[in-house]
C-alpha positions in Angstrom: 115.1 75.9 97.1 114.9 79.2 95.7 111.8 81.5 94.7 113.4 83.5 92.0 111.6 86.1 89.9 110.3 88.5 93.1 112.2 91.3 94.3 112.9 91.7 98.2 112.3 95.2 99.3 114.2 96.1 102.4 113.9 100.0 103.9 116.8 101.2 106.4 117.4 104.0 108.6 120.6 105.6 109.3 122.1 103.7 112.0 122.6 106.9 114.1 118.7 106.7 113.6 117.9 103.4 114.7 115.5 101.8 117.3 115.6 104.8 119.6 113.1 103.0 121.4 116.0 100.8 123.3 117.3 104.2 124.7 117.0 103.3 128.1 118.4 99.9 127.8 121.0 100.2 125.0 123.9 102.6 124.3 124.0 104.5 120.9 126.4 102.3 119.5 124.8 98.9 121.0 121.9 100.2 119.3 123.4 100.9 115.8 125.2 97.5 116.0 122.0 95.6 116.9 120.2 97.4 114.3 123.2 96.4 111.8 123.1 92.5 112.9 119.6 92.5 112.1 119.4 94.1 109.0 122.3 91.7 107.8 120.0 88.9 108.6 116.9 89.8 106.8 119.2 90.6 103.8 121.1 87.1 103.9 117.8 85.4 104.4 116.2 87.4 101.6 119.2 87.3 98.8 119.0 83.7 99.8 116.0 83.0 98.7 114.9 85.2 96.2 118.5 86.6 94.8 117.1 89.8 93.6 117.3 92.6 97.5 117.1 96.0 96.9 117.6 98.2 100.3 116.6 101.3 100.3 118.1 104.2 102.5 120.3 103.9 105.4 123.9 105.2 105.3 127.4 104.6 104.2 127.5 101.8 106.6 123.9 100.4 105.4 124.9 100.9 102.3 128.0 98.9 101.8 127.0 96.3 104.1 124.2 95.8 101.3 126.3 96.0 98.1 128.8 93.4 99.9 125.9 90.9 100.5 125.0 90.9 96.3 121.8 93.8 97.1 121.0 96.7 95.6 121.3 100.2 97.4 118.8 102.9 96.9 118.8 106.6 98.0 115.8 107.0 99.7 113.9 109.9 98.5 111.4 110.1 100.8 110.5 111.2 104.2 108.7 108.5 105.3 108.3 104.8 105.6 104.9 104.1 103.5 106.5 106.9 100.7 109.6 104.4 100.5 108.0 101.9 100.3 106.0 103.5 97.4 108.9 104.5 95.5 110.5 101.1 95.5 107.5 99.4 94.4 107.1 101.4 91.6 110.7 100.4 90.5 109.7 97.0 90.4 106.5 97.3 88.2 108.7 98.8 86.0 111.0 96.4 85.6 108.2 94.4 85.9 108.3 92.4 89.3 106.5 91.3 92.0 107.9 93.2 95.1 108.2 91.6 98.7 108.5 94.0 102.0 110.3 92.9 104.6 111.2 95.1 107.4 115.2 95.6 108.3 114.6 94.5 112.1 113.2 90.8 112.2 115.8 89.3 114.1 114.5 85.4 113.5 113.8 85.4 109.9 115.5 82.8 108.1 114.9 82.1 103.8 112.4 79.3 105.1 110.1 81.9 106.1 110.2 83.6 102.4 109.8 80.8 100.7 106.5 80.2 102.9 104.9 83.9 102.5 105.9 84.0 98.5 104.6 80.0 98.2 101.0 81.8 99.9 100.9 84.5 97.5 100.8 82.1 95.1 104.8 83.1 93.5 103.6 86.8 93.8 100.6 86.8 92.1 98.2 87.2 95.1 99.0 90.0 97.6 100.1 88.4 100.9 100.2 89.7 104.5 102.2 88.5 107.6 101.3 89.9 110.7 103.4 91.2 113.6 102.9 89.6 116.7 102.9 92.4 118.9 101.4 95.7 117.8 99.2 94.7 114.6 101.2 96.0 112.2 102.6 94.5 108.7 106.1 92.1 109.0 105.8 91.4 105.6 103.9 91.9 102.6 104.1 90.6 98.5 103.0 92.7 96.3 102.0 91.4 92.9 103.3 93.2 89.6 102.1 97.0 89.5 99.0 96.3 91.8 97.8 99.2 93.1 97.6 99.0 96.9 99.4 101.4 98.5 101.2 101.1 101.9 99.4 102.1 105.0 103.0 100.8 107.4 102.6 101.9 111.4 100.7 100.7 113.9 97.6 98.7 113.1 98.8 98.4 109.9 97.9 94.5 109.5 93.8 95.5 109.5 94.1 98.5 107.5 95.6 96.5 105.0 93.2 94.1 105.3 90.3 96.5 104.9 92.4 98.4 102.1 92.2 95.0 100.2 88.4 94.5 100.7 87.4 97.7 100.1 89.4 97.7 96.8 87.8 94.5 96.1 91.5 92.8 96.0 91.8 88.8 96.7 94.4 88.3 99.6 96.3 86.1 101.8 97.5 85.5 105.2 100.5 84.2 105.9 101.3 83.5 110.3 105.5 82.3 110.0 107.7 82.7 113.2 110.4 84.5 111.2 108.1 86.9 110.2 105.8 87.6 113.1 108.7 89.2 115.6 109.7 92.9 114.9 112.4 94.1 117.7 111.8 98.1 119.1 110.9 98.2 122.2 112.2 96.9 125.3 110.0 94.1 125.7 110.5 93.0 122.3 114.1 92.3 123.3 113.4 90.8 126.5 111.1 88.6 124.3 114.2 87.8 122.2 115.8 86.9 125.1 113.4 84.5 126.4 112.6 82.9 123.2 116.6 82.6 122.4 118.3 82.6 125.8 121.8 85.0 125.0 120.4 86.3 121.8 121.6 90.2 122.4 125.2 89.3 122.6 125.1 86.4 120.2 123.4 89.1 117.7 126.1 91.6 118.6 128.3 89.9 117.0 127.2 89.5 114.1 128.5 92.8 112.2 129.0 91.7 109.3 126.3 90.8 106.3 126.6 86.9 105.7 123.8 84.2 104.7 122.3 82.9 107.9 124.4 79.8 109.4 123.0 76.7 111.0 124.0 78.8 114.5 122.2 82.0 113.3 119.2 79.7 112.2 118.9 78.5 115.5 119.0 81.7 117.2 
């Protein structure tokens, strides 16, 4: 199954950068290598099912582990998140195409999970939302051609969108998948993991390299 025709936006931080949050429970370079394992899945899950991934910021690292999974690399010429996210979308209304978000750090997404948030929006023509499960923010959102609904990303995100849409009087939908409603940042979040998917820190350091998903990585 594919869902060709929508355009998987993925933002990354330089790996130096990455989920400083797990400070006190990771080294630097456990850190950058979690960060990389994760960012490889959501791309392999993403070019999977939709073909068409362009990431956007990151560095060397981030940026040849994307070309060498078939995505697109973008500079990212903002300074924040929401302004990223901003700048790719408006990329894709001018080439015409639905945009998905999907955060770099969802470390059980699998192409299932796409194809279940772009079959809700309706192939991209109704804007979709997928919670996260534990701060209320956005794990994924599809954005349908050149809508304008800009990104309010953080914490709490999930209701402000939700109000965004209503108050802008824009039909939406909500789509609750597994893959999608797990962000990792905190140290909870990865004891989470680790309860959920007993030896899922060292089975997800090493994976280094950008690869689709396998049956093992599926079942993590």
């Amino acid at each position: 199954m594919t869902a060709r025709g929508i355009v998987a936006v993925v933002p990354m931080k330089p790996l130096s950068q990455s989920k400083t949050r797990l400070a006190g429970v990771l080294s630097q370079t456990e850190r950058a290598e979690l960060s990389f394992a994760m960012f490889s899945r959501v791309v392999a899950a993403a070019h999977r099912a939709l073909g068409e991934v362009w990431v956007v910021g990151g560095d060397d690292a981030v940026r040849q582990g994307a070309e060498c999974a078939g995505a697109t690399w973008h500079e990212d010429p903002a300074e924040n998140l929401n302004d990223s996210l901003t700048f790719a979308l408006q990329n894709a209304c001018d080439e015409g195409l639905p945009a998905l978000y999907l955060p770099a750090d969802l470390p059980f997404i699998t192409a299932a999970d796409i194809y279940k948030i772009v079959q809700a929006s309706g192939g991209g023509e109704t804007l979709a939302l997928s919670p996260a499960q534990q701060d209320g923010g956005t794990n994924a959102m599809v954005i349908p051609q050149c809508l304008s609904f800009p990104a309010l990303l953080g914490k709490d995100s999930f209701a402000k969108h939700k109000r965004q849409a209503a108050s802008l009087g824009i039909q939406y939908t909500v789509c609750l998948s597994d893959g999608l409603s797990l962000d990792l940042d905190t140290p909870e979040d990865l004891a989470l993991c680790d309860r959920l998917r007993p030896g899922f820190l060292s089975k997800m350091m090493r994976a280094k390299a950008v690869s689709t998903p396998t049956s093992d990585e599926k079942d993590l």
